[in-house]
N, C-alpha and C positions, 0 to 999 in steps of 0.2 A: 769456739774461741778457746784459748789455751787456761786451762785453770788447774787448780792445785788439788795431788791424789789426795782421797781421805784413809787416815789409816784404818784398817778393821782391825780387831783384837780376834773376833774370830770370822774367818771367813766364809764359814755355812751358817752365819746369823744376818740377816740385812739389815744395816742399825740406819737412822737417818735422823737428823735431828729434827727438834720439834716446830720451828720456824717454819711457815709455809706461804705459798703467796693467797695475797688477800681475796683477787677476785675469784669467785665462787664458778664461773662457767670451767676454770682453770682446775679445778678442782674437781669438781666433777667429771669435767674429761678424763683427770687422773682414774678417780675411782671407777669410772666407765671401762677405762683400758682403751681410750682411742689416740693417747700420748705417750708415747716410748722415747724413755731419754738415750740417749748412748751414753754407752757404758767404756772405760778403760781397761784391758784385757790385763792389768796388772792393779790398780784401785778402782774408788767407785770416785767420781772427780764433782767439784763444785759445779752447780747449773745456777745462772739467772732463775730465781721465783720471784720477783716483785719488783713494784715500785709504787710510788706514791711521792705526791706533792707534784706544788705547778707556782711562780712566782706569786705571790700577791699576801695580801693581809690578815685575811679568812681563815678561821679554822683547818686545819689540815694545807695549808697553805704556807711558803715558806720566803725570806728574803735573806740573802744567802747562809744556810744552814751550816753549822759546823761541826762543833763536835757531837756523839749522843753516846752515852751508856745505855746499856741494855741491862735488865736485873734477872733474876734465875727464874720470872714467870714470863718472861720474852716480851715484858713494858720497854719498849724504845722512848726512850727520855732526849730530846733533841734540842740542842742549842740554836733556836732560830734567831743569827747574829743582831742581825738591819734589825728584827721584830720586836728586840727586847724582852725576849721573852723563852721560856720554854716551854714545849708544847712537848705529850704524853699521848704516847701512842699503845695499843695494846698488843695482843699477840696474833690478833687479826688485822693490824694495820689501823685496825678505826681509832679514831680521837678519844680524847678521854679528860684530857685536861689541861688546863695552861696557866702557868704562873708568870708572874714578875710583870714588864709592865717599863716604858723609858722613866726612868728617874734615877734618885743616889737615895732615897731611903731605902728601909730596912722592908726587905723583899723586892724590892723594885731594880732594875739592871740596867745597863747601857755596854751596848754590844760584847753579851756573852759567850766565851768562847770553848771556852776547857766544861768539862761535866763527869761526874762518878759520881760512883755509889761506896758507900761503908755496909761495913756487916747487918748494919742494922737495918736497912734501905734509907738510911737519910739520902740528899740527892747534895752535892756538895759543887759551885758553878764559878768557875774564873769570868769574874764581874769586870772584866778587861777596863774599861773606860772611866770605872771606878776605881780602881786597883786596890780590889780587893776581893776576897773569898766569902760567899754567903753559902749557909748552909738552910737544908730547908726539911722536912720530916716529910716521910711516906705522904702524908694526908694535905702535902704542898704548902702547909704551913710553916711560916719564916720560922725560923730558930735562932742564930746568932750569925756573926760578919766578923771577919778581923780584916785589917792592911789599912795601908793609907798611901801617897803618894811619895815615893824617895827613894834612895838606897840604903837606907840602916835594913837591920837583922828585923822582918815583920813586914818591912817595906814593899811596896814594885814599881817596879815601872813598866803598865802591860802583860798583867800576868794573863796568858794565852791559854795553859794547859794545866791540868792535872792528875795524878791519877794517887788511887790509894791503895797501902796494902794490904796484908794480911792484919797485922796489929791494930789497922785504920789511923795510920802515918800519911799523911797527907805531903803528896810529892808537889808544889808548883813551880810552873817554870815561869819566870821573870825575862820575859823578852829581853827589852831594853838595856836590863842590869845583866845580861848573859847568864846569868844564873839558874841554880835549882837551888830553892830553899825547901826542907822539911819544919810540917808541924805535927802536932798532937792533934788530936780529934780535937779540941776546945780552942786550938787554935794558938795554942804555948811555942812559940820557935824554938827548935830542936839542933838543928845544923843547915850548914846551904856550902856549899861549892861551885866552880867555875867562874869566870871571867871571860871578855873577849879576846878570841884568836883563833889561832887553827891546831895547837898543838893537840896532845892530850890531855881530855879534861877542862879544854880551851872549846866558848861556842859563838857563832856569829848568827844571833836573830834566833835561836832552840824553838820551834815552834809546837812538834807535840812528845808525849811521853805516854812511859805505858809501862806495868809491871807484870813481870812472869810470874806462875807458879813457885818458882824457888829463888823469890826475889830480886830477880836481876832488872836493873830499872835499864830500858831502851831509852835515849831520847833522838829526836830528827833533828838534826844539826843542820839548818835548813840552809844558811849564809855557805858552810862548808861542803853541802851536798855529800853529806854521811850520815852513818848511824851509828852514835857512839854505847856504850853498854857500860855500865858501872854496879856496883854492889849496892845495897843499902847506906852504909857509911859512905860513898862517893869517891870510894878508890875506880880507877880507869881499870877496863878491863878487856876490853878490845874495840876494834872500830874496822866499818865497813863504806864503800862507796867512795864515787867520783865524780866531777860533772860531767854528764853523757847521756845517750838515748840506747847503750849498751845492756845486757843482761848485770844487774848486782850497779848500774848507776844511775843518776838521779839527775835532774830539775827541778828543783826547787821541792825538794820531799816534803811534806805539812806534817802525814798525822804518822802513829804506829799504833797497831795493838800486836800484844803476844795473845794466842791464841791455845787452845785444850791443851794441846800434844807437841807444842812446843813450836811451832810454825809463829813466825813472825811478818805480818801483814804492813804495807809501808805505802801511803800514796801521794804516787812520783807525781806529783800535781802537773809539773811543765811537759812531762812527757803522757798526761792522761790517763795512767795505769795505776792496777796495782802491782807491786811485786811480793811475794815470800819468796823468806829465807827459812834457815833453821835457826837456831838458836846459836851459831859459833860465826852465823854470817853468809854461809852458802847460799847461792842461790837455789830456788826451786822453781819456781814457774812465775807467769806473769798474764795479765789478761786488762784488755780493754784498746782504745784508741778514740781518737777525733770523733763527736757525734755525740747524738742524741737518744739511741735506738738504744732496746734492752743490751746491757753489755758493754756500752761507749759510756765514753765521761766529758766534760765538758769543767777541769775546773775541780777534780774531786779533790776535799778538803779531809774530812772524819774519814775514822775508819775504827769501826770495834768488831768485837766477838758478841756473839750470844751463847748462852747458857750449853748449847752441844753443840759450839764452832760454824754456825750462821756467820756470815762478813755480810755487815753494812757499812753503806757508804753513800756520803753527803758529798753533795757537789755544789756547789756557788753558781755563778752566772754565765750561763742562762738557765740553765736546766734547773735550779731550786729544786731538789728533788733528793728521795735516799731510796737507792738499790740493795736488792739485800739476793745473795747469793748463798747458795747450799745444796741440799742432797733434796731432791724432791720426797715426798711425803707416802712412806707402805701403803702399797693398797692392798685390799682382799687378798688377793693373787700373790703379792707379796708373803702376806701373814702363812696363807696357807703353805706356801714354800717352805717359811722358816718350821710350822709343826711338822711338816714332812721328814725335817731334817734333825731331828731335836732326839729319835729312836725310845719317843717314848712306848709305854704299853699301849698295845692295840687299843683298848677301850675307851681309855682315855685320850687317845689320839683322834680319835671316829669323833669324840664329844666334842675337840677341840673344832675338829673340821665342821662339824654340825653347825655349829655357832656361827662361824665365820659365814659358812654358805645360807646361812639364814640374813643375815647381815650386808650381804653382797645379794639377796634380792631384794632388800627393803631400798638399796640404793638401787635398784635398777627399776621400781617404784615409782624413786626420787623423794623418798621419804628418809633422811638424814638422820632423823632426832631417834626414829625408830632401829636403825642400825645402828646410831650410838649403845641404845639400850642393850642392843643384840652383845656389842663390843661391852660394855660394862660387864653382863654376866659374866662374859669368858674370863675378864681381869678375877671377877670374884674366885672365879675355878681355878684360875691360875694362881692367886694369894694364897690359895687352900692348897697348891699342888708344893706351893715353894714351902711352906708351913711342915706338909709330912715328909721336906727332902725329898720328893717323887720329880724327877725331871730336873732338879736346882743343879747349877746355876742355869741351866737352858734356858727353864720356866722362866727365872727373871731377866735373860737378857729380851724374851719375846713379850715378855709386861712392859719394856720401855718399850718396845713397835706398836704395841695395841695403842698406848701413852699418845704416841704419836699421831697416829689414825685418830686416836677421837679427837686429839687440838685439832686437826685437819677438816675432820667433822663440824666443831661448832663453828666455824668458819661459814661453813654452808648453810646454818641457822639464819 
């Protein structure tokens, strides 16, 4: 399937982020070496690694899921809409925890749609049916709630989406009332723009948003089938799309996220895909179609980043389900590559290799925790090589691959 190159910074490093798929035979096979992905003879390009979820009630079970943020230890925090609830995923996919619960008290939700995170990991939830914003701490306990039902400055009607920035400025988007209002982390209204229409600035039904690195807020103008772009203060700044099944147009778009390196992620919901662009509009690739099967959508609603540019993605009915696509996970064979190529000293090189091939017999075993161990020394040797400037920056860009392989590792625990 058609998906998006990843950029390398350097190309005799093999970087892959640390996301990986859950089931454990998949993984293995990896570290075995009996799965060979194809490779792009110009990038290294996004692959299918997972999925999870299936309709129903149950833990790890979803009724149609919407939005989820992802936080920098790769916790998928998921808006399970119908559930009333959010449901917490780890970096292996398994469960972990669920909050809120059908009601209008304080922690309790009615069809939750929008979800982020602030600096601090609070989890902050567009409590749609409520219309209102609850915030909730790390440890899933309520904190505070603002909104109520109307249009004044505070107000919503159907706040669907939000996202937050760098300052922890809280962006919501107000369906109904066409708008984005901003708050404060506390929940102090700040400013809000838009109305309905189709001009600039103008939105018909805005259903998701999303901030860049250098704060450019995206929103999906979903009534108008574009993607408009504005500053922090809500000055217009450019605008992309059209109604189509075209490259760069859309049916009925829901969600965005901007992504590491500046890639902008969009899911054309009526046409089953997702597409990226770049950041001025362009298009770049696109992947998916009708179905069920790894790679097909059915209905895809959310779409976020993880922490090294993972794309997950929730789809609605029938599938109840979140796919997360990325760079499959360094094995041995891998690692050894990248010390080959690194021109450190002989000795140190041989040590490096040592390790590894201790580590790729322990998995050939099928003793994981033990190859972990194997991979812990080497990071020690390597925090020790980055420490004398011996091999820096090589040594630490090959400390994130080790990084990698052991998330990959305890997976198989």
């Amino acid at each position: 399937m058609p998906v998006r190159p990843v950029r390398v910074s350097n190309p005799n490093i093999l970087w892959h982020p640390r996301r990986l798929p859950v089931l454990p035979a998949f993984l293995a096979a990896v570290f075995a070496g009996l799965l060979v992905f194809p490779t792009s003879s110009h990038a290294m390009s996004l692959e299918f690694l997972a999925t999870w979820g299936s309709p129903g009630t149950a833990v790890g079970q979803f009724n149609s899921p919407s939005a989820l943020a992802v936080d920098p230890e790769g916790n998928a925090h998921v808006a399970d809409t119908f559930n009333h609830r959010i449901q917490t995923f780890d970096y292996c996919h398994r469960w972990t925890s669920t909050l809120g619960g059908l009601g209008s008290g304080a922690g309790e939700l009615n069809a939750p749609l929008g979800a982020d995170l602030d600096s601090h990991g609070n989890l902050y939830v567009a409590d749609a049916n409520n219309n209102r914003v609850e915030v909730f701490a790390p440890s899933g306990a309520f904190l505070h709630a603002w909104g109520s039902s109307g249009s004044g400055n505070g107000q919503f009607r159907l706040p669907v989406a939000l996202a937050i920035d760098s300052n922890d400025d809280v962006y919501v988007l107000d369906l109904d009332n066409n708008r984005i209002q901003v708050f404060d982390a506390a929940g102090t209204f700040l400013r809000a723009w838009g109305k309905f229409g189709s001009g600039n600035g103008q939105f018909s039904s805005p259903f998701g948003i999303a901030i860049d690195p250098q704060s450019r807020v995206y929103v999906t103008d979903t009534g108008n089938n574009r993607i408009q772009v504005f500053d922090p203060a809500g000055k217009f700044l450019r605008k992309w799309g059209s109604f189509g099944s075209g490259n760069g147009q859309f049916k009925s778009p829901r969600s965005v996220s901007a992504g590491p390196l500046g890639e902008v992620y969009v899911t054309d919901t009526g046409n089953n895909r997702i597409q990226t662009f770049d950041a001025t509009g362009a298009f770049l690739s696109k992947w998916g179609s009708l179905g069920s099967a790894p790679g097909q959508f059915r209905f895809p609603v959310g779409v976020a980043t993880g922490p090294l540019g993972e794309v997950y993605v929730t789809e609605g009915s029938p599938n109840h389900r979140i796919q997360v696509f990325g760079d499959p996970p360094p094995t041995v064979a891998d690692l050894l590559e990248s010390v080959a190529g690194l021109g450190l000293p002989h000795g140190i090189e041989n040590s490096l290799e040592a390790k590894l091939r201790g580590a790729q017999a322990s998995l050939d075993r099928g003793q994981p925790r033990t190859a972990a161990n194997k991979l812990g020394a080497l990071l020690s040797e390597l925090a020790a090589l980055s420490g004398k400037k011996v091999g820096s920056p090589a040594a630490d860009s090959l400390t994130a691959e080790v990084q990698a392989t052991l998330r990959a590792l305890s997976c198989l625990e």
